[in-house]
MDAnalysis code that builds the backbone (N, CA, C; Angstrom):
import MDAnalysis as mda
import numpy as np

u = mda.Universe.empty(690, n_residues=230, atom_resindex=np.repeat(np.arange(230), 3), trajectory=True)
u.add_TopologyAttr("name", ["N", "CA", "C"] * 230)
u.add_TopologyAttr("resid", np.arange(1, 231))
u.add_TopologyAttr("resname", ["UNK", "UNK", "UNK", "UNK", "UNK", "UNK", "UNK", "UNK", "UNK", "UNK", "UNK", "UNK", "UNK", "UNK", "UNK", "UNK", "UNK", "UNK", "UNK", "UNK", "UNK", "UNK", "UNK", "UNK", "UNK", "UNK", "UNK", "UNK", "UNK", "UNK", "UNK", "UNK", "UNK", "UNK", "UNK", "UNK", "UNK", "UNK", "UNK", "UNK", "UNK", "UNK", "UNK", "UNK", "UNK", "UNK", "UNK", "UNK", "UNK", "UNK", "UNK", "UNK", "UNK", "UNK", "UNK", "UNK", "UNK", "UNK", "UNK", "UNK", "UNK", "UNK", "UNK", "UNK", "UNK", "UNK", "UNK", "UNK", "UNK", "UNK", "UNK", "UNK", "UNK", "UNK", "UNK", "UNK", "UNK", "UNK", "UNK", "UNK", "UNK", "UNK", "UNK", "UNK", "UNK", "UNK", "UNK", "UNK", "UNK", "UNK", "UNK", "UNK", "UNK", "UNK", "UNK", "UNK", "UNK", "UNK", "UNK", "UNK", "UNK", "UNK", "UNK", "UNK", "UNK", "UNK", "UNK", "UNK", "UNK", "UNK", "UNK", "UNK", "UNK", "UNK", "UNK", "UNK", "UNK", "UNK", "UNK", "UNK", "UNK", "UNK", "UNK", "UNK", "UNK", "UNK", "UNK", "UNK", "UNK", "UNK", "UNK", "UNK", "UNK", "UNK", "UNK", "UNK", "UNK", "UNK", "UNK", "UNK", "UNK", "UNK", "UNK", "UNK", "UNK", "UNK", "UNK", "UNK", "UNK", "UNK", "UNK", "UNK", "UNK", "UNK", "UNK", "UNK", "UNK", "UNK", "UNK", "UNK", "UNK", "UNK", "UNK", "UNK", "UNK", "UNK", "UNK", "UNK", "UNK", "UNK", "UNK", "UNK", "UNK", "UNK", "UNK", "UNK", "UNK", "UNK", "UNK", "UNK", "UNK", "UNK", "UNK", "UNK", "UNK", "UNK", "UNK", "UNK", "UNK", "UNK", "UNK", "UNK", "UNK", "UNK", "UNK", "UNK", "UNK", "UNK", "UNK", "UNK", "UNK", "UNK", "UNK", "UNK", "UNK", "UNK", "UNK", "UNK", "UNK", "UNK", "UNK", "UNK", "UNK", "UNK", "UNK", "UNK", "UNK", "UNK", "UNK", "UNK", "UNK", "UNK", "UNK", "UNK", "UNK", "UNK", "UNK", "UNK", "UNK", "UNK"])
u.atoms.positions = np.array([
    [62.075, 191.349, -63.190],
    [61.381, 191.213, -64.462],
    [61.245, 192.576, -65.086],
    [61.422, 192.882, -66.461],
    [61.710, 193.988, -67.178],
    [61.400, 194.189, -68.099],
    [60.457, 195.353, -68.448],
    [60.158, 195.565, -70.208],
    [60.787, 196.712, -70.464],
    [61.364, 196.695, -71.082],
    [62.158, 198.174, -72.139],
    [61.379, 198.419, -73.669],
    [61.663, 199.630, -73.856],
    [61.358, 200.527, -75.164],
    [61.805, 201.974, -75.228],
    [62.077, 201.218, -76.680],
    [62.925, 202.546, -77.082],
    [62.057, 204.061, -76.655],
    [62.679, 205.240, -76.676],
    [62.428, 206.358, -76.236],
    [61.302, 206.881, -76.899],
    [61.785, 207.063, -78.421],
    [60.701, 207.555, -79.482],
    [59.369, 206.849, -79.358],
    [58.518, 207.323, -79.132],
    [56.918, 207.188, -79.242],
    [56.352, 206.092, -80.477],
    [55.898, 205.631, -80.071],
    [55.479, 204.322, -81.634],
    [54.203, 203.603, -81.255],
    [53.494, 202.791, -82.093],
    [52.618, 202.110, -82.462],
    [53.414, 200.742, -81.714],
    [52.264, 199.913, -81.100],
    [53.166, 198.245, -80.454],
    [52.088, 197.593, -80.813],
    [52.586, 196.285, -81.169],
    [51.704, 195.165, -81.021],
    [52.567, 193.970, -80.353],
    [51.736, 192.885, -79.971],
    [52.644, 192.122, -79.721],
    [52.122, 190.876, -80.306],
    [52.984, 190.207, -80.470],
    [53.072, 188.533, -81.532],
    [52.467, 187.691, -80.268],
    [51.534, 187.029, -80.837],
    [51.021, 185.652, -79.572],
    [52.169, 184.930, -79.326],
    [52.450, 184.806, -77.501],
    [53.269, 183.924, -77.503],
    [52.682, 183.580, -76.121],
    [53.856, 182.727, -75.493],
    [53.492, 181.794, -73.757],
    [54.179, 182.714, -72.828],
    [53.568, 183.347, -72.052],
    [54.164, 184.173, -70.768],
    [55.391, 183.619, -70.207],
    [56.342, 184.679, -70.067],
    [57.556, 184.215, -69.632],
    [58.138, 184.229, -68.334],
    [59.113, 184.365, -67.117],
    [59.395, 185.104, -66.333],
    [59.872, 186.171, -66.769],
    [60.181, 186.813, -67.259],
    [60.819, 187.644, -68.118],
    [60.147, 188.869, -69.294],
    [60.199, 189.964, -69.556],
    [59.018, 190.456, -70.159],
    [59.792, 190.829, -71.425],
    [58.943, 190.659, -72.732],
    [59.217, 191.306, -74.186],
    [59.809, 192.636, -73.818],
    [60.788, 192.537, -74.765],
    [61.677, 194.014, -74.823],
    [62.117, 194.431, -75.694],
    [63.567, 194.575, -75.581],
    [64.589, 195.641, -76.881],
    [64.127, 195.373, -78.286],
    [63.972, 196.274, -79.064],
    [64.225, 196.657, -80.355],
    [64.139, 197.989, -80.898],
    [64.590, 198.131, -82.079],
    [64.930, 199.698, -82.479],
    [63.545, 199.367, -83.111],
    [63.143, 200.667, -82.875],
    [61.803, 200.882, -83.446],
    [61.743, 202.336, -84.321],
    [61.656, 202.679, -85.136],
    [61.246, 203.772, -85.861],
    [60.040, 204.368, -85.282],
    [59.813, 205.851, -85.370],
    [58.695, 206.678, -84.703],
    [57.525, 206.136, -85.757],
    [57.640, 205.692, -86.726],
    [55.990, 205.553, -87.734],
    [56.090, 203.861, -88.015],
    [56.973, 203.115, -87.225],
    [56.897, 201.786, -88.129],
    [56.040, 200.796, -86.863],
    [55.308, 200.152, -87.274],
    [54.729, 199.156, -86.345],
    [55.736, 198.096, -86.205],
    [56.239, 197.558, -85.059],
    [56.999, 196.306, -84.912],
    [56.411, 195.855, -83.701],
    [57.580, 194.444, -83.904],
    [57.375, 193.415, -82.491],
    [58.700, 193.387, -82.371],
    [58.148, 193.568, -80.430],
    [59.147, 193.648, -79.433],
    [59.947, 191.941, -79.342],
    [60.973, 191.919, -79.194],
    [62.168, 191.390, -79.491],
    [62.471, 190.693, -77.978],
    [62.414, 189.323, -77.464],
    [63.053, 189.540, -76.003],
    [64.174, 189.738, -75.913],
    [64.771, 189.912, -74.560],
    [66.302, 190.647, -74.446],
    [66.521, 190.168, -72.929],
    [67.480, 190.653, -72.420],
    [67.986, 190.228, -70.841],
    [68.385, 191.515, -70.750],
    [68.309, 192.950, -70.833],
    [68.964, 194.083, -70.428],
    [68.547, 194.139, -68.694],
    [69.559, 194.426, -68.287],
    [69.495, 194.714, -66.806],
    [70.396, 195.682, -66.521],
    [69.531, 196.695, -66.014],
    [70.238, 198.039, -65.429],
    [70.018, 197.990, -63.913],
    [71.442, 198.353, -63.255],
    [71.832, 198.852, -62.002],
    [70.846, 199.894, -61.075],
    [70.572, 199.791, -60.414],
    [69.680, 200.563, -59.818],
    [70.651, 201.636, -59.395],
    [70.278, 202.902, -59.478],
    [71.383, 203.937, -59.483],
    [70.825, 204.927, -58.267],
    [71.940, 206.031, -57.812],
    [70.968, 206.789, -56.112],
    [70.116, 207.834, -56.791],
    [70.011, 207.837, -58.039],
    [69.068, 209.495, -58.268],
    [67.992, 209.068, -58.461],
    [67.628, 209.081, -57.839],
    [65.625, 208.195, -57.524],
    [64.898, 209.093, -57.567],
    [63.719, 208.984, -58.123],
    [62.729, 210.324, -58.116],
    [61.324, 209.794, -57.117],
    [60.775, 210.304, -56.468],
    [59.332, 210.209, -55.868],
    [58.458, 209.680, -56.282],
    [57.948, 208.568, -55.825],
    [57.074, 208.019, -56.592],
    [55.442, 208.691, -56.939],
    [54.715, 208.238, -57.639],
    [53.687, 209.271, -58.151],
    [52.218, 208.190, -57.886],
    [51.232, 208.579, -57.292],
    [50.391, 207.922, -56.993],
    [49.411, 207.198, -58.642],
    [49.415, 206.048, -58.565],
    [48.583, 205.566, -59.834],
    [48.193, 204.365, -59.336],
    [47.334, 203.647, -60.502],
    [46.991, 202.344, -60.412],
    [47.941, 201.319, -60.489],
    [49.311, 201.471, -60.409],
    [50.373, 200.912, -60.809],
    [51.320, 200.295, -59.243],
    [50.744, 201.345, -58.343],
    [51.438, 201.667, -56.709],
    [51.389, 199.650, -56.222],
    [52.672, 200.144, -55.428],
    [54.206, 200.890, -55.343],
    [54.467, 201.300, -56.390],
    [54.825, 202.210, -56.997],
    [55.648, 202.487, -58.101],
    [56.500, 203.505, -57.732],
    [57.870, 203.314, -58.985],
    [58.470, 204.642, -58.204],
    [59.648, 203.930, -59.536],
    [60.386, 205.808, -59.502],
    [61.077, 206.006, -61.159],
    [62.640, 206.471, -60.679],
    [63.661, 205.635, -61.709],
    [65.082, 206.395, -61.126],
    [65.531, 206.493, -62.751],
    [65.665, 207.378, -62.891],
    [66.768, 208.124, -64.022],
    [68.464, 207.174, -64.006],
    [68.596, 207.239, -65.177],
    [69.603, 206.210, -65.208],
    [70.550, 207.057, -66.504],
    [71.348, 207.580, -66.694],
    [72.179, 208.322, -67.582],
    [72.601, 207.449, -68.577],
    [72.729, 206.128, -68.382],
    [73.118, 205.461, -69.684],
    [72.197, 204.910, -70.378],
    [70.847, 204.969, -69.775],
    [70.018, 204.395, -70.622],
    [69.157, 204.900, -71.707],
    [69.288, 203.669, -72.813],
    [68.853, 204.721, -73.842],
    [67.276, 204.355, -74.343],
    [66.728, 203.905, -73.143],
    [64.931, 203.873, -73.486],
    [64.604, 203.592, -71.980],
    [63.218, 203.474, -72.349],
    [62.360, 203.643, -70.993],
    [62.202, 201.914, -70.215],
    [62.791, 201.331, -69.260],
    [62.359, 200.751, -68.743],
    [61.595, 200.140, -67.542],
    [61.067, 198.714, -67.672],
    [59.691, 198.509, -66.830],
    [60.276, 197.473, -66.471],
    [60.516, 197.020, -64.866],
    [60.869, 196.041, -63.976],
    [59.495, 196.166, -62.615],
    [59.122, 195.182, -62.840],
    [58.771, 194.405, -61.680],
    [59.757, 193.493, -60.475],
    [59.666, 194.283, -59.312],
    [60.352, 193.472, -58.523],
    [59.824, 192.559, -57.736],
    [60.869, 191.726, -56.869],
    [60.413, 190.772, -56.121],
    [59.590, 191.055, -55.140],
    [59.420, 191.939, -54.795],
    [58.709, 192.510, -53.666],
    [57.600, 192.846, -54.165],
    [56.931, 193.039, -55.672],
    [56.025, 193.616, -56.472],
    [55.949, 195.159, -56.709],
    [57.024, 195.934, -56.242],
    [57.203, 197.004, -56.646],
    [57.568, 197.094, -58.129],
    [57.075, 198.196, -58.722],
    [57.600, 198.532, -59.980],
    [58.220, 199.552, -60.220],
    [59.206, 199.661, -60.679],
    [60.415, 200.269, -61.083],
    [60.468, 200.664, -62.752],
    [60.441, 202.107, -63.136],
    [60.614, 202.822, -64.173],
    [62.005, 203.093, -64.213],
    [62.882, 202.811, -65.277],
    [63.846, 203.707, -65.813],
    [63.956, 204.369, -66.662],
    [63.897, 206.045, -66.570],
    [63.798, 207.319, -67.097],
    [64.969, 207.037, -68.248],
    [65.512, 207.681, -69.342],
    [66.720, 207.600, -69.986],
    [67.163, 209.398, -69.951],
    [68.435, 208.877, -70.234],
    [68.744, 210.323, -70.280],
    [67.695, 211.229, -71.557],
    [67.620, 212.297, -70.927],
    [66.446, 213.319, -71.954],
    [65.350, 213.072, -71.782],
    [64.922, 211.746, -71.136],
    [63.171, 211.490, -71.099],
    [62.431, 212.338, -69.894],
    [61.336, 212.206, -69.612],
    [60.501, 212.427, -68.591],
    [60.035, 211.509, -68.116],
    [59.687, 211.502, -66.431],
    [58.711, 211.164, -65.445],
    [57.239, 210.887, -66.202],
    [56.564, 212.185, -66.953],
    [55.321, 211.923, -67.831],
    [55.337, 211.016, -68.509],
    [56.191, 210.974, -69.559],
    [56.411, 210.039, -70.438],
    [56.834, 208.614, -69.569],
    [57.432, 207.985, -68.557],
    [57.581, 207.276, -68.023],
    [56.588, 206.527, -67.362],
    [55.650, 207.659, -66.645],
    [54.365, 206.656, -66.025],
    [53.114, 206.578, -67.398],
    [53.197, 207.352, -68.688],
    [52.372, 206.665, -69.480],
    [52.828, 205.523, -69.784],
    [54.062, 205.690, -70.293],
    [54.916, 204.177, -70.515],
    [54.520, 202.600, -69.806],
    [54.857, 203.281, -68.459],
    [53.811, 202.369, -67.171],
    [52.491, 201.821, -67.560],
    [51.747, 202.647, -67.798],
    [50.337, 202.714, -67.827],
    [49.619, 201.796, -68.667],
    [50.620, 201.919, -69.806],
    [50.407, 200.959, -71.548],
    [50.601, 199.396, -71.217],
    [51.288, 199.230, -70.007],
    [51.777, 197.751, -69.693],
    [51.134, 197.231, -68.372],
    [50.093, 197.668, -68.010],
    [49.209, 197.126, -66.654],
    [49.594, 195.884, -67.046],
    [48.583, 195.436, -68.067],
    [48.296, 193.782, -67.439],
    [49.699, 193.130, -67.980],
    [50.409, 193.177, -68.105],
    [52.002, 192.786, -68.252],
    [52.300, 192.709, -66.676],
    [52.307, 194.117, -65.938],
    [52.798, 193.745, -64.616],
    [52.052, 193.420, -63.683],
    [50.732, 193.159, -63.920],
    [49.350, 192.306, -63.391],
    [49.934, 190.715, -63.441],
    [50.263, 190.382, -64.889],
    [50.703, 188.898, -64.996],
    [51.687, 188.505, -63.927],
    [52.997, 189.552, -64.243],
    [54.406, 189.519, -63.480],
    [53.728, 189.424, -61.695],
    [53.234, 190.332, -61.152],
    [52.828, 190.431, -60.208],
    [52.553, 188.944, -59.485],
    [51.336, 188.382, -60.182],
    [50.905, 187.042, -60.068],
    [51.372, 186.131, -60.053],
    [52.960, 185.718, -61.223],
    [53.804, 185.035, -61.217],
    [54.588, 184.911, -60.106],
    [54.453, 185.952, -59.456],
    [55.963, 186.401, -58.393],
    [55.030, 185.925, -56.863],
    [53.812, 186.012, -57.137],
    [53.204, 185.558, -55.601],
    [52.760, 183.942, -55.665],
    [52.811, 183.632, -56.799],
    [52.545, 181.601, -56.760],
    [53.932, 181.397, -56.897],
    [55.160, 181.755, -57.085],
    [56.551, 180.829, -57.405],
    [57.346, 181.684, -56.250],
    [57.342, 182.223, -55.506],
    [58.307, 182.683, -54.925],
    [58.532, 182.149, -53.352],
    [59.781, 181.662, -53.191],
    [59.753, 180.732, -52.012],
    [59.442, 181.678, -51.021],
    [59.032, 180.851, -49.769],
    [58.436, 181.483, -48.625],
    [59.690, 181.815, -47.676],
    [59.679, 182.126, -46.711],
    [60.551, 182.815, -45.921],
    [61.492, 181.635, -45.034],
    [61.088, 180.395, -44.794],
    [61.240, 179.373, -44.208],
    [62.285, 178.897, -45.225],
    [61.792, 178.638, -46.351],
    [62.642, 178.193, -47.801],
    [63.768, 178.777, -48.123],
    [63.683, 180.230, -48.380],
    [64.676, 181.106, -48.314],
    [66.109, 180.952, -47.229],
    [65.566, 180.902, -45.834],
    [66.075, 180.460, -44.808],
    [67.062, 179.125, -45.062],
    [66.385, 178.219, -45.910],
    [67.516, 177.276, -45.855],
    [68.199, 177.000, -47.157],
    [67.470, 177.680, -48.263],
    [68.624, 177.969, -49.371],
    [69.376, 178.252, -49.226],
    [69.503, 179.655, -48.518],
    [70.689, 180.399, -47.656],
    [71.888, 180.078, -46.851],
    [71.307, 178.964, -46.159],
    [71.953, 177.725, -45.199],
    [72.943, 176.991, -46.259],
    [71.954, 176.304, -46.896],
    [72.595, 175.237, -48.241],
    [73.694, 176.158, -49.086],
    [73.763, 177.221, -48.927],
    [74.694, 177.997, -50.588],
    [75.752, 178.782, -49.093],
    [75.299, 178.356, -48.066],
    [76.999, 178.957, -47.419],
    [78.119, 177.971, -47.500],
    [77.303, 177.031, -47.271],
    [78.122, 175.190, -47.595],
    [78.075, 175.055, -48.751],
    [77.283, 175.065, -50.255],
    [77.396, 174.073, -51.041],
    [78.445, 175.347, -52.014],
    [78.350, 176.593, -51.969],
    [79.014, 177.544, -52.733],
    [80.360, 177.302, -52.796],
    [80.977, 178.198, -51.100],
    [82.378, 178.368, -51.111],
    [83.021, 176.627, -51.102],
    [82.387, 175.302, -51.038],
    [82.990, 174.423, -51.441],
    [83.521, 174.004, -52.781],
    [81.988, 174.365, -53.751],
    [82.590, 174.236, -54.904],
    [83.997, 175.541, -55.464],
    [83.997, 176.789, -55.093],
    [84.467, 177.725, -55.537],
    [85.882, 176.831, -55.197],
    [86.302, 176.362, -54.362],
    [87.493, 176.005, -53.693],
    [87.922, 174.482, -54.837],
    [87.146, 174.038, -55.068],
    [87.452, 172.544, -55.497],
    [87.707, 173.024, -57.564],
    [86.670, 174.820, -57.458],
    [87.152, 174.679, -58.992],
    [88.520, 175.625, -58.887],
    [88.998, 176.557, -58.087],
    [90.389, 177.010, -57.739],
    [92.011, 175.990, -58.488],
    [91.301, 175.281, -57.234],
    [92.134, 174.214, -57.038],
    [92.349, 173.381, -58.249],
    [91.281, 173.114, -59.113],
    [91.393, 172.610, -60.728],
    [92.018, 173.837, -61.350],
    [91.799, 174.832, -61.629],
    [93.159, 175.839, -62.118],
    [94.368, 176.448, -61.587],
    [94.691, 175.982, -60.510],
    [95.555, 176.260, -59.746],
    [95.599, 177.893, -59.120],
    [94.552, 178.383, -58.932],
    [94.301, 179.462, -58.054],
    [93.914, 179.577, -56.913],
    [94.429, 180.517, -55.945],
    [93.979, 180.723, -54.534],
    [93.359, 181.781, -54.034],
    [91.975, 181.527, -53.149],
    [91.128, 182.416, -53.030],
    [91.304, 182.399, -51.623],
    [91.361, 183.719, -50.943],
    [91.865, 184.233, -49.631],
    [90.604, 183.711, -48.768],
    [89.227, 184.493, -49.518],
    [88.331, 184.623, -48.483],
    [86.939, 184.480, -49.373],
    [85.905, 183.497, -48.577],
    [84.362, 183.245, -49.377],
    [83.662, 183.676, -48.725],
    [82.655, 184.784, -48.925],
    [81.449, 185.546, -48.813],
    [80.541, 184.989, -49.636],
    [79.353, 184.644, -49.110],
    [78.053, 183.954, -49.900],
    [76.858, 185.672, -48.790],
    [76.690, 186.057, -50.171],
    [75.537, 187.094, -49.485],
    [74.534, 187.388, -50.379],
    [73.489, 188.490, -49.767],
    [72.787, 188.557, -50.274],
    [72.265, 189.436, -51.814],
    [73.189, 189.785, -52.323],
    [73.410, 190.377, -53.813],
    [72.275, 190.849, -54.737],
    [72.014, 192.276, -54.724],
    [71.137, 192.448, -55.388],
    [70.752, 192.393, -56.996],
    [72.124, 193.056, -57.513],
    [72.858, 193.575, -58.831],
    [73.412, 192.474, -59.084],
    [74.418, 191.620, -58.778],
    [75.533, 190.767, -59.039],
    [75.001, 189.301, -58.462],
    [75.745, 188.265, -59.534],
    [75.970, 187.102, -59.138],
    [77.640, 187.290, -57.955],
    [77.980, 187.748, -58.710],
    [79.765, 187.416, -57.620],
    [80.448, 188.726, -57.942],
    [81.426, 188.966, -57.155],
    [82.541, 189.738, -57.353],
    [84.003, 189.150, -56.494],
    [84.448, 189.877, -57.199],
    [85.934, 189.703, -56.587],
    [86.879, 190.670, -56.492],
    [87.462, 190.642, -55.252],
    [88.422, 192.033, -54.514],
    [89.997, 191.889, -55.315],
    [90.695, 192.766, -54.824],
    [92.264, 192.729, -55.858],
    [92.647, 192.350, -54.292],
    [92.162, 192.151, -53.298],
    [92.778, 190.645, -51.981],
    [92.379, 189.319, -52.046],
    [91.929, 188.926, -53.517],
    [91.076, 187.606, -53.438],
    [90.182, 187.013, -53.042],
    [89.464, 187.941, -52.426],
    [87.931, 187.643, -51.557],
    [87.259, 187.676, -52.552],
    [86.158, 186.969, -52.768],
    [85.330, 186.268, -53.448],
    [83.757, 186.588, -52.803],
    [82.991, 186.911, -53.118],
    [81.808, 187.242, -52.526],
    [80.790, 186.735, -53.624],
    [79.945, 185.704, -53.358],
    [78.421, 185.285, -54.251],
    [77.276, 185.431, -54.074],
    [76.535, 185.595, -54.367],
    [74.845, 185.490, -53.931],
    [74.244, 184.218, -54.071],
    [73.594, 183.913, -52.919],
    [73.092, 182.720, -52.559],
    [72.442, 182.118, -53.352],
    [71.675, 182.674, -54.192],
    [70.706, 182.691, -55.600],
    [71.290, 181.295, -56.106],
    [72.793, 181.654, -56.568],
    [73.502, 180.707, -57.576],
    [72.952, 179.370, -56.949],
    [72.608, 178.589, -55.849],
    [72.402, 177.334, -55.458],
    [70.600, 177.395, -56.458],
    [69.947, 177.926, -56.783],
    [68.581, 178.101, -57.631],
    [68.687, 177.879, -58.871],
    [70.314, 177.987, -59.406],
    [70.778, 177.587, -60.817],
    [70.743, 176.329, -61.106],
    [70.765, 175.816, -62.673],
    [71.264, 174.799, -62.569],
    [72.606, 174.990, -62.595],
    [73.524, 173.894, -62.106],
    [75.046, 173.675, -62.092],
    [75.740, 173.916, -62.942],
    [75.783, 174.010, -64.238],
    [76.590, 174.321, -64.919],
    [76.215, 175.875, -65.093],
    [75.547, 176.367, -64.759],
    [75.554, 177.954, -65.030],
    [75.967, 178.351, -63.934],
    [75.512, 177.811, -62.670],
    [76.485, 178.010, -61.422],
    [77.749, 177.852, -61.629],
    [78.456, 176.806, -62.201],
    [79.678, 176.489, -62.481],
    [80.701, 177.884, -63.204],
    [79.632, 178.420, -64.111],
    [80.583, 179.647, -65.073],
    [80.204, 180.929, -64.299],
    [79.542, 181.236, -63.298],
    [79.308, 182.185, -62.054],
    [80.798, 182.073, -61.478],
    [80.971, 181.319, -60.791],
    [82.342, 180.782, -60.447],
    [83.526, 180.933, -60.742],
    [83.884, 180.123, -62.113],
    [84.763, 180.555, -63.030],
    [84.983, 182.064, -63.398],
    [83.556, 182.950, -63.671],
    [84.250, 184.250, -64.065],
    [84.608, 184.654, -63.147],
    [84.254, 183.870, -61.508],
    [85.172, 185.270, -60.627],
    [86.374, 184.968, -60.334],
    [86.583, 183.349, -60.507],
    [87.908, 183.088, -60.491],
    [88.831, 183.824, -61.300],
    [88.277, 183.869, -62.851],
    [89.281, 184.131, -63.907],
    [89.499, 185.665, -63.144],
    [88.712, 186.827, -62.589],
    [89.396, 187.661, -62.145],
    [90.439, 188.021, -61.408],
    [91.027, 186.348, -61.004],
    [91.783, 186.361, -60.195],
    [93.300, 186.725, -60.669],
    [93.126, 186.329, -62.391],
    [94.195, 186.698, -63.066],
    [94.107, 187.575, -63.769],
    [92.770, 188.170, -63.851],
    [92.621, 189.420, -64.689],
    [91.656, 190.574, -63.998],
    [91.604, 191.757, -62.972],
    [90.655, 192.033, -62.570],
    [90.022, 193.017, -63.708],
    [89.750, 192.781, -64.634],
    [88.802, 193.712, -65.655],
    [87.992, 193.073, -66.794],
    [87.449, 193.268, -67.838],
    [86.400, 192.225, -68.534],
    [87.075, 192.731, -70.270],
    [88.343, 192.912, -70.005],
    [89.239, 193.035, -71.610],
    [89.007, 191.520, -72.399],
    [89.290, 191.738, -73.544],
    [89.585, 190.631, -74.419],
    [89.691, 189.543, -73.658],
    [91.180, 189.684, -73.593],
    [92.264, 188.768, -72.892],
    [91.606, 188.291, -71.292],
    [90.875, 189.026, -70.197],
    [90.199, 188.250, -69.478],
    [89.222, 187.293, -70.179],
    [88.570, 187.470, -71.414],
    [87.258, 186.302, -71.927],
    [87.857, 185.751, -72.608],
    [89.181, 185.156, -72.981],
    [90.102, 184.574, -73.527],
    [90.083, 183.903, -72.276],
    [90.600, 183.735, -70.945],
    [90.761, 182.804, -70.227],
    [89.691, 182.230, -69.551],
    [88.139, 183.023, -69.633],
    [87.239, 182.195, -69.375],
    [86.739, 181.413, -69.746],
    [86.741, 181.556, -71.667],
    [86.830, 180.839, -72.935],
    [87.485, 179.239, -72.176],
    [88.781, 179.756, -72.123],
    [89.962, 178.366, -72.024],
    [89.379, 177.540, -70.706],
    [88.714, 178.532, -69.724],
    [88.160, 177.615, -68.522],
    [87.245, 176.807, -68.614],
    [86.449, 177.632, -69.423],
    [84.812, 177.053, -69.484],
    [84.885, 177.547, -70.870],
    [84.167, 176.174, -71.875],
    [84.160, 176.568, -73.374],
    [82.679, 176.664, -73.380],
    [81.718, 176.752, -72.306],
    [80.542, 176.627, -72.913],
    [79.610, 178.274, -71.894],
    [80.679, 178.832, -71.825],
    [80.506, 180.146, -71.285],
    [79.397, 181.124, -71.617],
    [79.423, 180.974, -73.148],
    [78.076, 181.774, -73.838],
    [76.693, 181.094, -73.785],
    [76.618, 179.599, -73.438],
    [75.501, 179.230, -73.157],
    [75.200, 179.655, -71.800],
    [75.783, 179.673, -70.851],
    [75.542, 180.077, -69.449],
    [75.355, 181.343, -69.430],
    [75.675, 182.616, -69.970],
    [75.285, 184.010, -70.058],
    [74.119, 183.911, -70.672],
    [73.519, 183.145, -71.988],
    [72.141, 183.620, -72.151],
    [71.536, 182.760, -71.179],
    [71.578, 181.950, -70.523],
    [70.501, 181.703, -69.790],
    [70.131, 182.357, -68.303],
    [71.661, 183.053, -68.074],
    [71.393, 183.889, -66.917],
    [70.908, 185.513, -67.777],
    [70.817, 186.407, -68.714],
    [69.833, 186.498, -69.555],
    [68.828, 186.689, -69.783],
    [68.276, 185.504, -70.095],
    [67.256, 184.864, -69.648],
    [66.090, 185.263, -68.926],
    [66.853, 184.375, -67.753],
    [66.533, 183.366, -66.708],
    [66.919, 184.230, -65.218],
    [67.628, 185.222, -65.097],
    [68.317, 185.706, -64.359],
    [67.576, 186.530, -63.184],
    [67.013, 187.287, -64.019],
    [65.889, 188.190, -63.741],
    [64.753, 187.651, -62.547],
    [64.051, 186.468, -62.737],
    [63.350, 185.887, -62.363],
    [63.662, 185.238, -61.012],
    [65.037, 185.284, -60.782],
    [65.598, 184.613, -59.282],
    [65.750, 185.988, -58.374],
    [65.909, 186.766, -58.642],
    [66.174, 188.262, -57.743],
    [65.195, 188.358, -56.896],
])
């Protein structure tokens, strides 16, 4: 779960709305203009230049600098740690005030994540269920485009729904069985389509297009929705 804002310093309010899994985010904001935050699905990679975390009312907390990013973001993890991303040029200071402005945001998140989050027993057999129910389907949608996949890995994926090797190994995160099916379904498909394209050009979303025509509904809801299964 993640709140972003832009770098420049500003005035926030926020518009009444219904708590989400997911936290209000992206928009360009001008340094003197009052706006409302915009939701978004940005998800950044957790990267190795990690900085020390800094003792606050916020703990666990702890901040990693991220070079492509171009504002400050706020993730709550599954574990209830919170996670700052620095942007290039920002500060640590500026990062845990950033923090600071959004307590009861990650007070809510916090709370959300300890009533909905399956227990360890549960987990255990999701895990079970998506070694069987995954690499079966991956094989049965192959086989509808006439592609062959060497090898199925169902793991535990932090960053990624799936990837795929230039040997055809196929690797998913168990998660996808928490989807509904048709967004599971285009999880699938894009790693298949890498099978004929390993890169994310035109011409690869041209054949995911032709696989699955309803492709862009399944990206916003993982989006979304995405965030909230990690």
């Amino acid at each position: 779960m993640q709140l972003d804002l832009p770098f420049a310093p500003t005035r926030i309010r926020f518009a009444p709305t219904i708590d989400s899994p997911f936290a209000p985010t992206k928009t360009q904001l001008a340094p003197t203009t009052e706006s409302l935050l915009a939701p978004t699905s940005s998800i950044v990679a957790p990267t190795r230049n990690t900085i020390a975390p800094t003792s606050n009312t916020l703990a666990p907390l702890y901040f990693v600098r991220h070079r492509r990013a171009r504002r400050y973001l706020l993730r709550v993890e599954q574990d209830g740690r919170v996670r700052v991303t620095i942007p290039r040029g920002g500060s640590q200071r500026a990062a845990n005030a950033f923090a600071q402005r959004h307590l009861d945001w990650v007070r809510r998140q916090r709370a959300r994540l300890t009533s909905s989050a399956p227990g360890l027993e549960e987990r255990r057999e999701l895990r079970a269920r998506a070694r069987v129910d995954l690499p079966a389907r991956l094989h049965e949608l192959a086989s509808e485009h006439g592609l062959a996949v060497t090898r199925v890995s169902v793991r535990n994926q932090r960053t990624r729904w799936g990837s795929c090797g230039r040997d055809g190994h196929i690797s998913l995160n168990w998660r996808l069985v928490l989807m509904p099916p048709a967004v599971r379904d285009y999880v699938l498909i894009h790693e298949l389509m890498h099978l004929r394209r390993l890169d994310h050009s035109p011409a690869y979303w041209t054949l995911v297009a032709q696989a699955y025509p309803g492709y862009r509904d399944a990206r916003q809801w993982l989006r979304a929705n995405g965030p909230a299964l990690r």
